[in-house]
ZADO-1210 file (C-alpha; in nm, 4 decimals, padded with zeros to 6 digits):
<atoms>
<atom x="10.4358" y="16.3722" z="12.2247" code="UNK" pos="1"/>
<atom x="10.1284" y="16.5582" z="12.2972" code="UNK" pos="2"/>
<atom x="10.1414" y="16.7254" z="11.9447" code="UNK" pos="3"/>
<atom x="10.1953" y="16.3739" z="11.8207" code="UNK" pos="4"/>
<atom x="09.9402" y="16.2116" z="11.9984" code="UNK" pos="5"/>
<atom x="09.6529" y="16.4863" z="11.8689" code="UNK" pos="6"/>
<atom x="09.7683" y="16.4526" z="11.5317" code="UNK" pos="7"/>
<atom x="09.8472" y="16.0689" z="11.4528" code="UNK" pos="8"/>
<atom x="09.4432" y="16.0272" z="11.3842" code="UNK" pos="9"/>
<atom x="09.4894" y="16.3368" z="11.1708" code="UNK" pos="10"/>
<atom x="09.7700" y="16.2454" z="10.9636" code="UNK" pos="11"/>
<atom x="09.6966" y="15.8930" z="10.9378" code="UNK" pos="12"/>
<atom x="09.3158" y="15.9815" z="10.8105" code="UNK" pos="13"/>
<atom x="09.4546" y="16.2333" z="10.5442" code="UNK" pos="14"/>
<atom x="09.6621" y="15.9764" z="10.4115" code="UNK" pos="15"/>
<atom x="09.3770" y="15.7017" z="10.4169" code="UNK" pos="16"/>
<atom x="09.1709" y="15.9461" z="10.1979" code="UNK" pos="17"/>
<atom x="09.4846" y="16.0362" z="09.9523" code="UNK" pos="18"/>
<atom x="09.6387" y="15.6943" z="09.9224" code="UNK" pos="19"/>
<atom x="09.3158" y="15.5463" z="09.7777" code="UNK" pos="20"/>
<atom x="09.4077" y="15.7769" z="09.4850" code="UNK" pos="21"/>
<atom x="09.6802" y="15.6894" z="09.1859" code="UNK" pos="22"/>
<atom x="09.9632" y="15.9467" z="09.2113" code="UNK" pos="23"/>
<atom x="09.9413" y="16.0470" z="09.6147" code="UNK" pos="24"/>
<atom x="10.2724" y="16.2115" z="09.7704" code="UNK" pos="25"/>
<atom x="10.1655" y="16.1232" z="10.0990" code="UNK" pos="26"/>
<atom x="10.4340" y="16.0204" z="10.3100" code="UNK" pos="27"/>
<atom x="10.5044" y="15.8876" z="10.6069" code="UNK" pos="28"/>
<atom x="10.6902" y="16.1689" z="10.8200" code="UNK" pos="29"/>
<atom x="10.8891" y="16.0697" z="11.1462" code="UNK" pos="30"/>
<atom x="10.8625" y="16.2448" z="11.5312" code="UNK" pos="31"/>
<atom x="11.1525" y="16.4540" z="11.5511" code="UNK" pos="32"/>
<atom x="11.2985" y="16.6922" z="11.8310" code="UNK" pos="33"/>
<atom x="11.0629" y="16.9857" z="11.6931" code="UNK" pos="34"/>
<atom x="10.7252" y="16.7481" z="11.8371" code="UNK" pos="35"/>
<atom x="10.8716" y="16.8694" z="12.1669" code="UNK" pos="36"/>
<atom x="10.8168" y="17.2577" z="12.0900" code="UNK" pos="37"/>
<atom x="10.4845" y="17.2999" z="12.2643" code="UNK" pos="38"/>
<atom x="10.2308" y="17.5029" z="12.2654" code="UNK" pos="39"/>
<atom x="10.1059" y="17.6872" z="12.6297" code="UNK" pos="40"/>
<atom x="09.7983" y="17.4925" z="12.7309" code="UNK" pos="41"/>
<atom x="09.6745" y="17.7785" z="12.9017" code="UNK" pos="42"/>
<atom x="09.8375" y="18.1779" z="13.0335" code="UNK" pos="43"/>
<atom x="09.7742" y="18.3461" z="13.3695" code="UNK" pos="44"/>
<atom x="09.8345" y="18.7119" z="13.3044" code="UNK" pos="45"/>
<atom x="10.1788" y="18.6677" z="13.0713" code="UNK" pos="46"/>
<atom x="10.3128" y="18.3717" z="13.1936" code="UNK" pos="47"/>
<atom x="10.2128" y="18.0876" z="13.0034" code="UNK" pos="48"/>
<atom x="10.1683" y="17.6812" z="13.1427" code="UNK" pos="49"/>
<atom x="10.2730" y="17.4122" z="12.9206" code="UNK" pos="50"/>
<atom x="10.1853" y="17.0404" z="12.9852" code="UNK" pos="51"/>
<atom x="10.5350" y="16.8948" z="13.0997" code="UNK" pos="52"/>
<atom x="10.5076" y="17.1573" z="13.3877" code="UNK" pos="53"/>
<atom x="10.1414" y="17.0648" z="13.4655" code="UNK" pos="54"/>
<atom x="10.2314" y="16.7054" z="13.4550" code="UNK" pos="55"/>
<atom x="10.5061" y="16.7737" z="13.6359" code="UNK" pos="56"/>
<atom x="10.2324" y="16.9002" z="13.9364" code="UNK" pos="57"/>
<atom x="10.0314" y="16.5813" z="13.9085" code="UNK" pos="58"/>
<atom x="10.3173" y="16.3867" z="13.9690" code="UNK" pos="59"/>
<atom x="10.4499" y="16.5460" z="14.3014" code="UNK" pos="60"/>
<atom x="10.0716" y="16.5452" z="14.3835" code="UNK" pos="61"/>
<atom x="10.0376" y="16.1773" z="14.3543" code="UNK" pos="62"/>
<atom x="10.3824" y="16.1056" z="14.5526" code="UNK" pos="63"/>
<atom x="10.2401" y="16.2985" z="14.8535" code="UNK" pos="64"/>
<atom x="09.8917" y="16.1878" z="14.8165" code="UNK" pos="65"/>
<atom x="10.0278" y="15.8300" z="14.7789" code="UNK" pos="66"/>
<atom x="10.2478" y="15.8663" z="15.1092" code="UNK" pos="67"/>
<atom x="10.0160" y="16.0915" z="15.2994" code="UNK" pos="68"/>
<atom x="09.7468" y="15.8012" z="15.2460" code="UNK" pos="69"/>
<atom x="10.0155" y="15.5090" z="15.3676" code="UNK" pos="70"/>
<atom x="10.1780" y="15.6617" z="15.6629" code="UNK" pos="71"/>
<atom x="09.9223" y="15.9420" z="15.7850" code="UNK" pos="72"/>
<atom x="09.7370" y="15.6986" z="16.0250" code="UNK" pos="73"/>
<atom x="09.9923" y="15.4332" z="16.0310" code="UNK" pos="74"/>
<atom x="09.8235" y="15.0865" z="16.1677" code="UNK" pos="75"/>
<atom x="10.0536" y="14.8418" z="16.3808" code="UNK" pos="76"/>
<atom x="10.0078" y="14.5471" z="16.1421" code="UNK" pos="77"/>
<atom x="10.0469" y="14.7465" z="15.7780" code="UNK" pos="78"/>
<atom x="09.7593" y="14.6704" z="15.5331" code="UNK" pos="79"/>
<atom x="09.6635" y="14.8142" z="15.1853" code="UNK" pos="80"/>
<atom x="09.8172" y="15.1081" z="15.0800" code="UNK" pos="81"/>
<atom x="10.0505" y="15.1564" z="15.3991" code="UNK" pos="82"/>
<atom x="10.1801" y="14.7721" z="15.3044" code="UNK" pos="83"/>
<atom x="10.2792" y="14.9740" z="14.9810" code="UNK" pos="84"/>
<atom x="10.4641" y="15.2450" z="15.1118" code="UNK" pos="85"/>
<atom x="10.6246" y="15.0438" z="15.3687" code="UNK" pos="86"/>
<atom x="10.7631" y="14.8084" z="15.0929" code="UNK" pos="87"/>
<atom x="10.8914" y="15.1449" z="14.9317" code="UNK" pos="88"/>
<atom x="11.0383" y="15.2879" z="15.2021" code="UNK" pos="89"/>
<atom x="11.2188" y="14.9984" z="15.3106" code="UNK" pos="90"/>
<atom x="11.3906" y="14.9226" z="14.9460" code="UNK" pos="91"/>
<atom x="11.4670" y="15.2558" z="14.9138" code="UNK" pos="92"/>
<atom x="11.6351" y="15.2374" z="15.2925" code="UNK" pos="93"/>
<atom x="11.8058" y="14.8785" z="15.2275" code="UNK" pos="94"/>
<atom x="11.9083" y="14.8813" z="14.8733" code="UNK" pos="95"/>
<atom x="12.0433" y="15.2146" z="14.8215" code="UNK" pos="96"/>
<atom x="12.0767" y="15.4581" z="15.1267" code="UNK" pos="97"/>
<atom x="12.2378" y="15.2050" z="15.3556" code="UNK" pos="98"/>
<atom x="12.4518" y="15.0672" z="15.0973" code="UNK" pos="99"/>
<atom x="12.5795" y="15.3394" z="14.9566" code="UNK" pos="100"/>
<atom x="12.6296" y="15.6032" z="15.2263" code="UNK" pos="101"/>
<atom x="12.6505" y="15.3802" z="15.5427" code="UNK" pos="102"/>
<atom x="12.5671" y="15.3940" z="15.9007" code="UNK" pos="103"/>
<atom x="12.4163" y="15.7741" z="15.8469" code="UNK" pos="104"/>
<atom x="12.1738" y="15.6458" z="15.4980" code="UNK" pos="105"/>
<atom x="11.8442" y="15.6034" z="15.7212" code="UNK" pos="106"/>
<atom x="11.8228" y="16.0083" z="15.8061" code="UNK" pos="107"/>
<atom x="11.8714" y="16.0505" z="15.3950" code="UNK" pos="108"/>
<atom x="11.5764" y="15.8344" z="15.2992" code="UNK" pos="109"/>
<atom x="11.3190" y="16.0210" z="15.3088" code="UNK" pos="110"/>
<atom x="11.4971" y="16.2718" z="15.0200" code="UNK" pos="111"/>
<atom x="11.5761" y="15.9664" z="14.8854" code="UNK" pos="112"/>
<atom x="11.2318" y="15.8095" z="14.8301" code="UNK" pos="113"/>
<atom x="11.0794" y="16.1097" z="14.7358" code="UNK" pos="114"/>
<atom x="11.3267" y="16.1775" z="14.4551" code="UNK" pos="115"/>
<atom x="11.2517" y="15.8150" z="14.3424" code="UNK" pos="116"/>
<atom x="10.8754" y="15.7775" z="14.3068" code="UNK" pos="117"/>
<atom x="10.9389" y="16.1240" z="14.1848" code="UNK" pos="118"/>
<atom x="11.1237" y="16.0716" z="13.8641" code="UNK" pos="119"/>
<atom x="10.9490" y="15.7350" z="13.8496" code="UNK" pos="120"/>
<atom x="10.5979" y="15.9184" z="13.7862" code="UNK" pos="121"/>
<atom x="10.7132" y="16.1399" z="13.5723" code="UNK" pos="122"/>
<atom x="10.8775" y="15.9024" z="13.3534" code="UNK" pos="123"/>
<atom x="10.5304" y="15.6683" z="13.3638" code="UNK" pos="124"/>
<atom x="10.3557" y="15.9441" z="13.2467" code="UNK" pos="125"/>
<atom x="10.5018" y="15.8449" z="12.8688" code="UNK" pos="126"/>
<atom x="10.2440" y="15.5509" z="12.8920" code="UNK" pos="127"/>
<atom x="09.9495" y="15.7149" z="13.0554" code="UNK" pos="128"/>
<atom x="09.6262" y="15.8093" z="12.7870" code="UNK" pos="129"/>
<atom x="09.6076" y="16.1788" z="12.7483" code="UNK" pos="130"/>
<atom x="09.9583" y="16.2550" z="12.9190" code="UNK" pos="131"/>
<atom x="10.1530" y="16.0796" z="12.6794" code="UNK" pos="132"/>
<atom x="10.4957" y="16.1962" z="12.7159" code="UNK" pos="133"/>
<atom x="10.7524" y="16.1411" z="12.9997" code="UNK" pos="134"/>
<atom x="10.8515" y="16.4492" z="13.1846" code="UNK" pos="135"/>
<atom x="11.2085" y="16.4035" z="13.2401" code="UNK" pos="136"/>
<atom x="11.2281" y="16.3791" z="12.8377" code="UNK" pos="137"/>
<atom x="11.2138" y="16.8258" z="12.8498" code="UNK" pos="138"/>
<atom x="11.5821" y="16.8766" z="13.0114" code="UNK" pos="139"/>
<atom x="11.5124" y="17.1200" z="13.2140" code="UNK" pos="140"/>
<atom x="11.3508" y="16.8852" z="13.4724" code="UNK" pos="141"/>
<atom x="11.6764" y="16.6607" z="13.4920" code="UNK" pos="142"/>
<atom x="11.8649" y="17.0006" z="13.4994" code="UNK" pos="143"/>
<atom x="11.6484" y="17.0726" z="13.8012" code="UNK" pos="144"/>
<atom x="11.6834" y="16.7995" z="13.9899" code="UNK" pos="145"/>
<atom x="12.0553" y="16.7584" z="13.9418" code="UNK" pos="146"/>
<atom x="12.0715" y="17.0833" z="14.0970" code="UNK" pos="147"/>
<atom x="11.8805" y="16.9801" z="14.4082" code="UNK" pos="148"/>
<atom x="12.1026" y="16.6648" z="14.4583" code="UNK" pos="149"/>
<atom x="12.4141" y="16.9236" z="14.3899" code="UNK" pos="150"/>
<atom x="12.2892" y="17.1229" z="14.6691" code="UNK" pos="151"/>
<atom x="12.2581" y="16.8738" z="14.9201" code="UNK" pos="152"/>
<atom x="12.6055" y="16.6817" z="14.7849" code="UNK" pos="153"/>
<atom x="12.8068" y="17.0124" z="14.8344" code="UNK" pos="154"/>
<atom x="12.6247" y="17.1153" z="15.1546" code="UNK" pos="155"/>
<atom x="12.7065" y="16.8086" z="15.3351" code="UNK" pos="156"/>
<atom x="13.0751" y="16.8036" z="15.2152" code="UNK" pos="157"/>
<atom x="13.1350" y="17.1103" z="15.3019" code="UNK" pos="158"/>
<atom x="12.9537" y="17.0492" z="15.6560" code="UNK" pos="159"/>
<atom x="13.1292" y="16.7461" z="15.6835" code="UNK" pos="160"/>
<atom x="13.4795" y="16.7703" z="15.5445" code="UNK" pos="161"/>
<atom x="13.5331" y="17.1546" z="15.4649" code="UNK" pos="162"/>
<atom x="13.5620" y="17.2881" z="15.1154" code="UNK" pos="163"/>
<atom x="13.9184" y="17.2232" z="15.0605" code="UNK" pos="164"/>
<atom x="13.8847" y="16.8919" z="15.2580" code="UNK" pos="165"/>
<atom x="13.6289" y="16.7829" z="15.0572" code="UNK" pos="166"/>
<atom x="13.8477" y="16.8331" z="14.7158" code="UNK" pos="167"/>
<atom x="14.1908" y="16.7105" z="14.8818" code="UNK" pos="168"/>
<atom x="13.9784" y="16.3506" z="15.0007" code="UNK" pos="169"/>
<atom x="13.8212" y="16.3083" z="14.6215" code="UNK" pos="170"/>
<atom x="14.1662" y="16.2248" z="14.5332" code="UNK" pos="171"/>
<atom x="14.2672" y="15.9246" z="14.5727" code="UNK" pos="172"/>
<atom x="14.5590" y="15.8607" z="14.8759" code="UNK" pos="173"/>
<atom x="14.8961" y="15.6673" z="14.8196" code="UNK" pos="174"/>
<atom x="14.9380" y="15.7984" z="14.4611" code="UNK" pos="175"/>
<atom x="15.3236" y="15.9004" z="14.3534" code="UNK" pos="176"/>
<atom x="15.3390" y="16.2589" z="14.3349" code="UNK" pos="177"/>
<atom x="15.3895" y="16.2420" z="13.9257" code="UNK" pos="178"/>
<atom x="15.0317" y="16.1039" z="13.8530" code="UNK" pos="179"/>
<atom x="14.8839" y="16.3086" z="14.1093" code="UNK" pos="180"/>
<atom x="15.0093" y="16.6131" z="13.8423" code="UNK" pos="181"/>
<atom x="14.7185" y="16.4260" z="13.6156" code="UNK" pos="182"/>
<atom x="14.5328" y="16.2593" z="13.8590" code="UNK" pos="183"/>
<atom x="14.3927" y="16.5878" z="14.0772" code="UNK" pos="184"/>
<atom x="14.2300" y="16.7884" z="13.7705" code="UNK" pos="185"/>
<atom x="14.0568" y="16.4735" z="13.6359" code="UNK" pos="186"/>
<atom x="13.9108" y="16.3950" z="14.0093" code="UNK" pos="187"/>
<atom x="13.8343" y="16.7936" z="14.0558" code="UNK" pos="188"/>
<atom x="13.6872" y="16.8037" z="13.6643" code="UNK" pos="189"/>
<atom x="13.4766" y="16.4640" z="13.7613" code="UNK" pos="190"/>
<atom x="13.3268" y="16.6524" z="14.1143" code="UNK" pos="191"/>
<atom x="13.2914" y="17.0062" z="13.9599" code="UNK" pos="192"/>
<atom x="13.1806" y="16.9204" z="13.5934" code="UNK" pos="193"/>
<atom x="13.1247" y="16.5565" z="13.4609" code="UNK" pos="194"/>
<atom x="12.8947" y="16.3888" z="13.7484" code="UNK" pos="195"/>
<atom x="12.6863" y="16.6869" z="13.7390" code="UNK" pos="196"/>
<atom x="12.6395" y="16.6182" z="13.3665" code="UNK" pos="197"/>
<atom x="12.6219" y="16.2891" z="13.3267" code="UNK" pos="198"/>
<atom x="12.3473" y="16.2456" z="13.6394" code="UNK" pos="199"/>
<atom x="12.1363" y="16.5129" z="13.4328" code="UNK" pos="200"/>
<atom x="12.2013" y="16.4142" z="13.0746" code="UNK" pos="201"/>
<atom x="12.1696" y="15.9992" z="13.1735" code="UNK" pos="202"/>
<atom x="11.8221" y="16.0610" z="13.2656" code="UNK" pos="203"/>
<atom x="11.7356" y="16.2998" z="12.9873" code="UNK" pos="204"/>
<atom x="11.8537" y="16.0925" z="12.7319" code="UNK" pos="205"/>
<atom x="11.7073" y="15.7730" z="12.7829" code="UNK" pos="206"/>
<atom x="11.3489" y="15.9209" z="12.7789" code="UNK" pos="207"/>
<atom x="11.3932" y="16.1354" z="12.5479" code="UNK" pos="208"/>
<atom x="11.5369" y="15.8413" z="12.2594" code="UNK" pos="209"/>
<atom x="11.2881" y="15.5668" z="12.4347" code="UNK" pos="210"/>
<atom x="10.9664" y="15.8303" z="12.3843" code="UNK" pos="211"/>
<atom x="11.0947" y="15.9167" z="12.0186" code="UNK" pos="212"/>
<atom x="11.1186" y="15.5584" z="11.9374" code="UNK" pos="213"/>
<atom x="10.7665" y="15.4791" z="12.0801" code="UNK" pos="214"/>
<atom x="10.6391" y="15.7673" z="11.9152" code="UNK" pos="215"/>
<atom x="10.7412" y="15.6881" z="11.5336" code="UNK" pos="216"/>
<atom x="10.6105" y="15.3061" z="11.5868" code="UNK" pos="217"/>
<atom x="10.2822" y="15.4372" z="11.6808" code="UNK" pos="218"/>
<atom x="10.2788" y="15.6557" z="11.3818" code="UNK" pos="219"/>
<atom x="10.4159" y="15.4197" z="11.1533" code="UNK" pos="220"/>
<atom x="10.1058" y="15.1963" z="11.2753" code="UNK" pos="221"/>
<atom x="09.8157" y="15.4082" z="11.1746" code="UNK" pos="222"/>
<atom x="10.0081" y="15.5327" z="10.8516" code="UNK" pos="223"/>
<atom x="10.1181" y="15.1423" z="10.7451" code="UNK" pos="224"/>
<atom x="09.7289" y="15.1065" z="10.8124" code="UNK" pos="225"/>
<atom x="09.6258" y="15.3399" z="10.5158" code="UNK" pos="226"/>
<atom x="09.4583" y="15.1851" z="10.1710" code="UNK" pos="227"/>
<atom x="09.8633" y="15.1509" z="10.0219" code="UNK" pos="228"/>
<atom x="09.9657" y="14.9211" z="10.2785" code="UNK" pos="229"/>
<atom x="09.9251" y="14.5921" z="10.3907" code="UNK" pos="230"/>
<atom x="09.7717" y="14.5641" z="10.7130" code="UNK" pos="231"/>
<atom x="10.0268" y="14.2653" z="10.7607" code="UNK" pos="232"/>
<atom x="10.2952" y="14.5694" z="10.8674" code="UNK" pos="233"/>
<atom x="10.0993" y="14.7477" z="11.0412" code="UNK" pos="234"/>
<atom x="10.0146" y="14.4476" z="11.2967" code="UNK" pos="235"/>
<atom x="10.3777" y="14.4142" z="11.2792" code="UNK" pos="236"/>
<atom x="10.4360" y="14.7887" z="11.3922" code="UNK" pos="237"/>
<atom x="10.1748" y="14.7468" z="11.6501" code="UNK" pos="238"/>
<atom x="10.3740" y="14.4474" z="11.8180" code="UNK" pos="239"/>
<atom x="10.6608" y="14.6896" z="11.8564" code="UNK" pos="240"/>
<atom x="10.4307" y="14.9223" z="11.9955" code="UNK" pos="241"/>
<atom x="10.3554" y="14.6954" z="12.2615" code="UNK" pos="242"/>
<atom x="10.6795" y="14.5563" z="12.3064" code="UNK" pos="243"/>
<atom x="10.8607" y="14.9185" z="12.3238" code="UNK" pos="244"/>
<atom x="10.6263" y="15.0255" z="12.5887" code="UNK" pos="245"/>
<atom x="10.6980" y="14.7179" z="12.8389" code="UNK" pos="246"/>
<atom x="11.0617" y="14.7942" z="12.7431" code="UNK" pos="247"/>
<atom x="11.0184" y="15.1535" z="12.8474" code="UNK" pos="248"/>
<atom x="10.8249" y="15.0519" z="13.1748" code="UNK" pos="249"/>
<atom x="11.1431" y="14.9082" z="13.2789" code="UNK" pos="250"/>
<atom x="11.3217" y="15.1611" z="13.1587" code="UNK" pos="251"/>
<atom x="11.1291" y="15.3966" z="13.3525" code="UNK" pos="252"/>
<atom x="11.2230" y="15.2511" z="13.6592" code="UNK" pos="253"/>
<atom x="11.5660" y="15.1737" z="13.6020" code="UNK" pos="254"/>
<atom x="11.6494" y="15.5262" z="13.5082" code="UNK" pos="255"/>
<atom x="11.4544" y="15.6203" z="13.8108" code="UNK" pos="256"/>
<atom x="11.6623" y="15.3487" z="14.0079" code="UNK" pos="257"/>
<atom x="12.0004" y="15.4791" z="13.8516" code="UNK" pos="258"/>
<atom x="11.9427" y="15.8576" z="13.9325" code="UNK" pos="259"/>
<atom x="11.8322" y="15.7741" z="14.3149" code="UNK" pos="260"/>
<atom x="12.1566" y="15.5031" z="14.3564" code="UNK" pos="261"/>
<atom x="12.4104" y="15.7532" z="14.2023" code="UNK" pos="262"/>
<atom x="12.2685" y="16.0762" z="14.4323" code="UNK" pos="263"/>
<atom x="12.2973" y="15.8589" z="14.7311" code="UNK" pos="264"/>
<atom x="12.6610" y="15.7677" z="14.5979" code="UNK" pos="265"/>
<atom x="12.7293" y="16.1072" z="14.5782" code="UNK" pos="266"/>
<atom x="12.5946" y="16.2054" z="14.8936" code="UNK" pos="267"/>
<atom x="12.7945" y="15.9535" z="15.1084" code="UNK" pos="268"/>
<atom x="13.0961" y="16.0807" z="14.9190" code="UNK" pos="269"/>
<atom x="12.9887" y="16.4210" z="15.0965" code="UNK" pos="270"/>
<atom x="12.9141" y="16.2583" z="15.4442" code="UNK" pos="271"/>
<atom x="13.2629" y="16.0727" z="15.4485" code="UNK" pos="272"/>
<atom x="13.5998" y="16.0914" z="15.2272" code="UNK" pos="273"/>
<atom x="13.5617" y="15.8392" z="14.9241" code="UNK" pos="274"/>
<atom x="13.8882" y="15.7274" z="14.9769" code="UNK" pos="275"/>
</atoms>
């Protein structure tokens, strides 16, 4: 988006000057996955920093700053800011890490609410002037993260129930011994391979179609706003702007929501036997 952003005035100003002419092939031209090849901001030595990775800085640096400011002098009767993180901490304690890993959730929340506000940020940053593009959009953050929650999942099954303990209690118990011939690769394939995936690829997805679909509205604005058109669509195209971005704000936090619920899902599975 950042190579959109810098060039909608651009594009949209060319084709203001053309379309006023008989005869102009100026067209309207779409974002597409190649707006997401960027170029390095800036290069220390021969490594080069591009602007999902710097974003991706601001964001942890806001989620600390944010919690350092509520809970480093913590006040008896919460006010301001600590009111905020307090009302954070305990939805993230009440509505997903007690729910779904149990009696043991309260010592995961703080990985919990981190990884949250976390992805939250980084998806908001889609709406914020001069960032203008959600992190989690470049799959190698979602990759990342799955990893992390991978990490802890396995670690605390294998802690907890042993390796082969851990793969015997993912299947389910009481099954006759013919569907279990079926039954064990598709639990073992939905562990090993497809929660993985779909926890990384889920999150990656959704920003990346939601920020593609923002992204052609707000270039369809400027360019319906050129000489040839009426400005009729273009007001049109702007109401979808607006509209697509409240969708996305939701959006943003669901995915955010979704991501947290299913690694705490996955983690209890770790802590205790599913079944």
């Amino acid at each position: 988006m950042s190579t959109i952003a810098s060039t909608v005035l651009l594009a949209s100003s060319d084709c203001s000057a053309t379309n006023s002419h008989a005869g102009t092939n100026c067209g309207f031209e779409a974002p597409s996955v190649t707006d997401f090849n960027l170029k390095a901001i800036f290069h220390i030595g021969s490594i080069g920093f591009y602007k999902p990775e710097l974003l991706a800085l601001i964001s942890a640096g806001l989620v600390v700053w944010f919690f350092w400011a509520a809970f480093s002098k913590p006040k008896l009767v919460p006010r301001g800011i600590q009111n905020l993180g307090e009302m954070g901490y305990l939805f993230i304690r009440d509505q997903i890490a007690r729910p779904m890993i149990g009696k043991t959730g309260d010592r995961f929340v703080p990985f919990l609410l981190g990884l949250f506000f976390f992805i939250w940020v980084m998806n908001l940053m889609e709406i914020i002037p001069v960032a203008q593009v959600p992190v989690t959009a470049f799959i190698a953050f979602p990759a990342s993260l799955m990893l992390m929650v991978y990490i802890t999942y396995w670690y605390q099954a294998i802690k907890n129930q042993g390796f082969f303990g851990f793969l015997k209690n993912v299947v389910p118990t009481g099954v006759p011994w013919p569907v279990l011939i079926i039954l064990v690769p598709v639990e073992w394939l939905r562990v090993l391979v497809i929660q993985p995936f779909t926890l990384m690829v889920r999150l990656f997805a959704n920003m990346f179609a939601g920020h593609l679909l923002l992204a052609t509205f707000t270039i369809a604005t400027w360019y319906l706003a050129s000489a040839t058109f009426s400005l009729i669509f273009a007001a049109g195209s702007a109401v979808m702007v607006v509209v697509l971005t409240a969708f996305e704000m939701l959006i943003q936090a669901l995915q955010a929501y979704i991501f947290t619920m299913l690694t705490a899902q996955y983690v209890g599975e770790g802590v205790q036997a599913a079944h």
